[in-house]
C-alpha positions as CSV (number, residue, x, y, z in Angstrom):
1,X,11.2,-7.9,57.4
2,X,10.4,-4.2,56.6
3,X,13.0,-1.3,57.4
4,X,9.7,0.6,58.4
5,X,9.6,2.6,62.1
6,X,7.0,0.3,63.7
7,X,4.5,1.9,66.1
8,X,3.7,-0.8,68.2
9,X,0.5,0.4,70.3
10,X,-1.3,-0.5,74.0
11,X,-4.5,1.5,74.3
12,X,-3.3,1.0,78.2
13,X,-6.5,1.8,80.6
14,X,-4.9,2.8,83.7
15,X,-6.3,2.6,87.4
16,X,-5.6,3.7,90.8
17,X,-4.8,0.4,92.2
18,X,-2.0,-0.4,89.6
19,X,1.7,1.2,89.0
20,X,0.5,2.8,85.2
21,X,-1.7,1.9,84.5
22,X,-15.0,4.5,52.5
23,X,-18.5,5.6,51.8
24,X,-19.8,6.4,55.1
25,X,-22.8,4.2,56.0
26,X,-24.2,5.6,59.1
27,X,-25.3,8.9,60.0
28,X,-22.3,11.1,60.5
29,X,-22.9,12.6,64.3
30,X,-20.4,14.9,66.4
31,X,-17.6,12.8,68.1
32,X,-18.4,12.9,72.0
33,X,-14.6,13.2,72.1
34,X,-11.3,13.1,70.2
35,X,-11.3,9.9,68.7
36,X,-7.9,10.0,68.1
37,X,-6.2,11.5,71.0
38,X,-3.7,8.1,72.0
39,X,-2.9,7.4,68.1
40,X,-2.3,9.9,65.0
41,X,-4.3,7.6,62.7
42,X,-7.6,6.4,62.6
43,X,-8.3,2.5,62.4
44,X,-11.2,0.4,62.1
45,X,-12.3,-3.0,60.7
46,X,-13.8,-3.1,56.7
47,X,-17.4,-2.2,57.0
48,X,-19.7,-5.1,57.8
49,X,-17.0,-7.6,58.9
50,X,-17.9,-9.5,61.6
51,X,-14.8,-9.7,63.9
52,X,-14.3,-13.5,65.4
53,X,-13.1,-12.8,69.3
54,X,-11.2,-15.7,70.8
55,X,-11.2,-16.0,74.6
56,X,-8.4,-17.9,76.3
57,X,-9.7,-18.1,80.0
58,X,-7.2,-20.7,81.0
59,X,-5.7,-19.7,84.6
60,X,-8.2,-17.4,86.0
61,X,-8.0,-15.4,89.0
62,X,-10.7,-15.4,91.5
63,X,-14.1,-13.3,90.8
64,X,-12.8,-12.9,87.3
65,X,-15.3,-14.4,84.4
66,X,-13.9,-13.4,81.2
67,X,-15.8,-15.3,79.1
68,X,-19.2,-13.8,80.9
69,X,-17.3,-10.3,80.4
70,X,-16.3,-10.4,76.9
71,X,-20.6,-11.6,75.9
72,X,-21.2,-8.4,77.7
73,X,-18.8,-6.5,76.1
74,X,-20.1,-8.1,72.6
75,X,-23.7,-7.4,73.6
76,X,-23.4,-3.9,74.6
77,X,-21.0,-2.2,71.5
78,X,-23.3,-4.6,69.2
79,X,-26.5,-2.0,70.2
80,X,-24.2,0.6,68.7
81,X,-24.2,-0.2,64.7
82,X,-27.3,1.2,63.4
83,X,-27.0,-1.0,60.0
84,X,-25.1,-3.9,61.3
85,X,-21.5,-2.1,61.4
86,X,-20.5,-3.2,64.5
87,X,-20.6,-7.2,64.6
88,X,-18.9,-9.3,67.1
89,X,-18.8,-13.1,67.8
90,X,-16.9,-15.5,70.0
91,X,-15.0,-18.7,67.9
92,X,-14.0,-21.6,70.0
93,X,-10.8,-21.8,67.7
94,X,-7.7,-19.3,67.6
95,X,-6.9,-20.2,64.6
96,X,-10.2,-18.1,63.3
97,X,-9.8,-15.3,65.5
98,X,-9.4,-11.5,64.4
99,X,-9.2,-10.9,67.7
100,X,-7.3,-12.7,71.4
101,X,-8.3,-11.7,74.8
102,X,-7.1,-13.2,77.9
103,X,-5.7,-12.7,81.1
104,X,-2.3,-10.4,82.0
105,X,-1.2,-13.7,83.3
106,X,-1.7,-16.0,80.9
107,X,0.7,-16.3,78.1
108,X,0.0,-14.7,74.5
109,X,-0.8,-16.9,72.0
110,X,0.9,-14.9,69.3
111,X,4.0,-13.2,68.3
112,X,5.4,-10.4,66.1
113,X,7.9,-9.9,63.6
114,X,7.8,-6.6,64.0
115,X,7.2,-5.5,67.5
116,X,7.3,-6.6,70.8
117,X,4.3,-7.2,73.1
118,X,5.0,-5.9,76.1
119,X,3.4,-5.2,78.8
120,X,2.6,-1.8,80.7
121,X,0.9,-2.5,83.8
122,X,-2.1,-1.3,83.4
123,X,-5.6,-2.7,84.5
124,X,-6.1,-3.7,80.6
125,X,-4.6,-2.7,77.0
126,X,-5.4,-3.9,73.9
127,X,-1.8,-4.7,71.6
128,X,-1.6,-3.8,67.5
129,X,1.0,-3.3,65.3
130,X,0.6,-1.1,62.5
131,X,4.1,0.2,60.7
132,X,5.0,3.5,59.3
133,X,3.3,3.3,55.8
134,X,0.4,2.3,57.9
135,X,-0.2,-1.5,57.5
136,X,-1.4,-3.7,60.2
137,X,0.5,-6.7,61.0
138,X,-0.6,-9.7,61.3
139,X,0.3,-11.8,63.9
140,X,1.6,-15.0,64.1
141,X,0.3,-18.0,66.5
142,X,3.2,-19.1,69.3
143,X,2.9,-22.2,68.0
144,X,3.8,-21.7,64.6
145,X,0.5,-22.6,63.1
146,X,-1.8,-20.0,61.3
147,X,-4.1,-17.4,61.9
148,X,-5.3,-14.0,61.3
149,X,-5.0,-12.4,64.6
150,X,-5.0,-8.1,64.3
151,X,-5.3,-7.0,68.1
152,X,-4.8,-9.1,71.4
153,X,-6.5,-8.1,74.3
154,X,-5.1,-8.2,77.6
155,X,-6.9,-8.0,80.8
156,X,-6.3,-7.8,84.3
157,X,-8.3,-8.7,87.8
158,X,-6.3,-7.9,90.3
159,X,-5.6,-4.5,89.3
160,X,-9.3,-3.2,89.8
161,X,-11.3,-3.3,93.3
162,X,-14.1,-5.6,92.1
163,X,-15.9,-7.8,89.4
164,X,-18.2,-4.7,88.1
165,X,-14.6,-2.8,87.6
166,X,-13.6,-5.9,85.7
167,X,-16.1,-6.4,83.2
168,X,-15.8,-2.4,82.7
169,X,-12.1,-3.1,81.7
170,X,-13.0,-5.6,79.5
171,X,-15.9,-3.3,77.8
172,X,-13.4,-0.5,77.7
173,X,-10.6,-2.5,75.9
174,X,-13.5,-3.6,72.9
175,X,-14.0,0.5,72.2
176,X,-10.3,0.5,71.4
177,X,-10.6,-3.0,69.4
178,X,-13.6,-1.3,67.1
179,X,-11.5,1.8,66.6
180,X,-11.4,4.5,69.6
181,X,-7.9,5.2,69.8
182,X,-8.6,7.7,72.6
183,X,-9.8,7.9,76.4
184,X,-12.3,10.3,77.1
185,X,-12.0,12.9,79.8
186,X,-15.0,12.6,81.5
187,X,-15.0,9.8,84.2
188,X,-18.9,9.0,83.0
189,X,-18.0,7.2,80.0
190,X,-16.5,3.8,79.3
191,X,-13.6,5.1,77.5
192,X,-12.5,7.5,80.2
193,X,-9.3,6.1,81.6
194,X,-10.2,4.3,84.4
195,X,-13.3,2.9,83.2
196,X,-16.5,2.8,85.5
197,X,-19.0,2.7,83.5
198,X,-21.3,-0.4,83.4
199,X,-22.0,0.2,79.3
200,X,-20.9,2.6,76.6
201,X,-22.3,6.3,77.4
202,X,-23.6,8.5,74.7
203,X,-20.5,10.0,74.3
204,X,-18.7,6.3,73.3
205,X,-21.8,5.5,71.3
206,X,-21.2,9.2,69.7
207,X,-17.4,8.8,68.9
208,X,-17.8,5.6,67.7
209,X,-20.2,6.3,65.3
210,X,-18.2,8.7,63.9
211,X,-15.2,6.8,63.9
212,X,-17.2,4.4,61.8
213,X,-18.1,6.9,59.8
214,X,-14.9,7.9,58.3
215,X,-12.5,6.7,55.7
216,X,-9.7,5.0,58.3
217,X,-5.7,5.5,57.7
218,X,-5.7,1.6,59.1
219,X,-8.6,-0.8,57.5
220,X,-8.8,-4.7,59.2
């Protein structure tokens, strides 16, 4: 167990209807925002690596698709890698998952030795662990088998007035999972902090790319 500070970090997209809510390999473009205005390090997965997304669905709430919401998600930030740097796929098995997202309600499916989930109240927040000399933890599965879990996703229904709102979430919580540690100001873009926004705006695709871009503090 490191004596390390640990920064345990929620990206927490907040809403009205809830309490609180290397070598570069891409063209280097303006950030359509500060990247990095939640988090004082910049993060992102190894160039190329296709990050394995596992949805756990159980218990849904009415009107709420996550599985339909997370292809979405997957579909639209995968238009965003100009050479293949942004890849994204669903596994049917946690156990070869980078990546968890489920339901508020549901359970996690993992557990930390160095922080503690917890849970802000917010329409959706996407939970890392990264200590003070700056390495990611991985997580451990709840039921004390393996894994490789980095981020888990959480994500709630309830807390937004409709479906469209929902999948939004959900889209909004991936820009955090590829490596926007930051909401954007303007309410037009998918990262602002009670996303609309049916896809990412030029703006996300913008700060993204840049993010991509540049030598991270935190590689997955």
């Amino acid at each position: 167990m490191t004596t390390n500070r640990l920064r345990a970090l929620a990206f927490a997209c907040a809403c009205a209807f809830v309490a609180a809510c290397e070598t570069p390999s891409i063209p280097v473009a303006a950030a359509g925002y500060d990247p990095e205005s939640l988090v004082p390090f910049s993060y992102h997965w190894a160039d190329g690596h296709d990050i394995a997304v596992y949805v756990d669905a159980s218990n849904p709430p009415p009107d709420a698709d996550l599985a339909a919401a997370v292809k979405g998600a997957i579909t639209e930030w995968g238009k965003v890698g100009l050479l293949g740097e942004v890849k994204l796929h669903t596994v049917s098995d946690v156990h070869g998952a980078d990546v968890i997202v489920h339901f508020t309600t549901t359970p996690r499916l993992i557990i930390s030795d160095l922080c503690s989930p917890f849970d802000i109240g917010a329409a959706g927040y996407t939970f890392i662990c990264v200590s003070d000399d700056l390495k990611a933890e991985t997580f451990q599965l709840a039921d004390g088998s393996g894994g490789h879990v980095k981020m888990d996703v959480a994500v709630s229904r309830t807390a937004v007035p409709d479906a469209a709102a929902f999948r939004s979430v959900v889209m909004h919580e991936f820009g955090h999972v590829l490596g926007i540690g930051a909401h954007s100001p303007t309410s037009t873009d998918l990262m602002y902090g009670v996303p609309r926004a049916p896809k990412p705006s030029l703006a996300d695709v913008q700060t993204l790319r840049f993010v991509l871009s540049q030598r991270a503090d935190v590689q997955y």
